[in-house]
N, C-alpha and C positions, 0 to 999 in steps of 0.2 A: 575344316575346322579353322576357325580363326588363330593366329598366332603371333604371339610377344615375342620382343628381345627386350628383356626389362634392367634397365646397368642402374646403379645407384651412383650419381654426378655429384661434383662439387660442384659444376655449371655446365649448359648447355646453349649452344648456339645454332639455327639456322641462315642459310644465308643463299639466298637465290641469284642470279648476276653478279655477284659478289657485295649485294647488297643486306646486312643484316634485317633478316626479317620476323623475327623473335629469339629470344634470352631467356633464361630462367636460371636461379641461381639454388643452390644445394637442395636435391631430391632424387626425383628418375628422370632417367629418359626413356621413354619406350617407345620401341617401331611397332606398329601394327599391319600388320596383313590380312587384309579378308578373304575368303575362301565364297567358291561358288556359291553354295549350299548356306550361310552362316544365317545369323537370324538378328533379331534382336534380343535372343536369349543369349547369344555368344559374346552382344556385344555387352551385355549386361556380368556375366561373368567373367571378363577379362578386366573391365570397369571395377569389380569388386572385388577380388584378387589384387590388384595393382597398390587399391588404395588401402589395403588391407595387410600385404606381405609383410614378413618383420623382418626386416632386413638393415634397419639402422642399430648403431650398438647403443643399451642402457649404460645407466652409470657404472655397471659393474663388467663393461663390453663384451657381455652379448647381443647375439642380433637379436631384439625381442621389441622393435620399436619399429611402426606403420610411417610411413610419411606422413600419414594424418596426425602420427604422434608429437611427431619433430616437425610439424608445421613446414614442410618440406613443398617445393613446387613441381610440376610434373611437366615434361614437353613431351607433347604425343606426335610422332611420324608415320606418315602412313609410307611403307614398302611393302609390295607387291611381290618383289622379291622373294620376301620369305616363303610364299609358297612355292617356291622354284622347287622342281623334281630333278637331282644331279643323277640318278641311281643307272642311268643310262647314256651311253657316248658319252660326250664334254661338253654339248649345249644344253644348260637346263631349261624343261619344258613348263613354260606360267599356264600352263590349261586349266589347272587345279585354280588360278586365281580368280575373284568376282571381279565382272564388268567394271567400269568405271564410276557409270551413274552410281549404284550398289554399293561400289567400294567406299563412294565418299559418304554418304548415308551411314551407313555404319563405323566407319571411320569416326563421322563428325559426332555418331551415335555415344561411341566410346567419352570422346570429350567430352561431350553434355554430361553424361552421368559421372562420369571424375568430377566436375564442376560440383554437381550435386551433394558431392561428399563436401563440399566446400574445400575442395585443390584449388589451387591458385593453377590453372590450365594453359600452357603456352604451344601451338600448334606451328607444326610446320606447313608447309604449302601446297595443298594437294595436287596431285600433277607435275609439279616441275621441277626440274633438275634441281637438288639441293645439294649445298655442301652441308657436313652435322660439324657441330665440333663439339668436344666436350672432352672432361674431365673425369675419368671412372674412377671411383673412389673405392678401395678396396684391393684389388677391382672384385667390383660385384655384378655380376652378370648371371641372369635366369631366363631361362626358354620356359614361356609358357602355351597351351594349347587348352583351347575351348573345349574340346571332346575329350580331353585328357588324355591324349595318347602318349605323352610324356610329360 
């Protein structure tokens, strides 16, 4: 299953050699992990969940506002990471993650269709070492998962 870390940022930075290589200013940042198995259906509902969750506060603060609402921007990262398996020893095992060609594919898949919602889409670097940096506001932080296992 494909899987999110979705935070809600006052801002977001990548930055590869220590060179900034995109910004995005109040919205999300979400990591994506792609799994072996995922699809383009996975990446289609992760895509519309993102742009979709309410998690911004209205004027009466609660959270009942989209980043589509709040004109909000999104930096999407792709970590491979996330499907790391800890439940045994101390080294987690990435078996469960998709190949690389795959991962970026659906990765970039993810993007496109944010885009589509008309997000203003900032991407981090696939492949290489990043630093993130950002700003969690709230903090708000949600695990999302394509198969819905949690």
């Amino acid at each position: 299953a494909m899987r999110a870390v979705v935070q809600r940022v006052r801002r977001a930075e990548v930055r590869v050699g220590g060179e900034l290589v995109a910004a995005s200013g109040p919205g999300l940042l979400v990591l994506v992990g792609v799994a072996q198995e995922d699809t383009h259906d996975d990446a289609r509902y992760i895509s519309e969940k993102v742009a979709n969750l309410r998690v911004f506060e209205d004027d009466a603060g609660k959270m009942n506002r989209s980043v589509l609402d709040v004109e909000g921007s999104v930096m999407v990262v792709s970590q491979f990471t996330l499907l790391g398996d800890a439940r045994k020893g101390r080294r987690p095992s990435f078996s469960e993650a998709a190949e690389p060609v795959k991962a970026q594919q659906l990765y970039e898949e993810v993007c496109r269709l944010l885009g589509e919602h008309g997000l203003s889409t900032a991407r981090g670097q696939f492949g290489a070492e990043m630093e993130i940096g950002l700003i969690n506001h709230g903090p708000v932080t949600l695990l999302l998962d394509s198969r819905r296992q949690f």
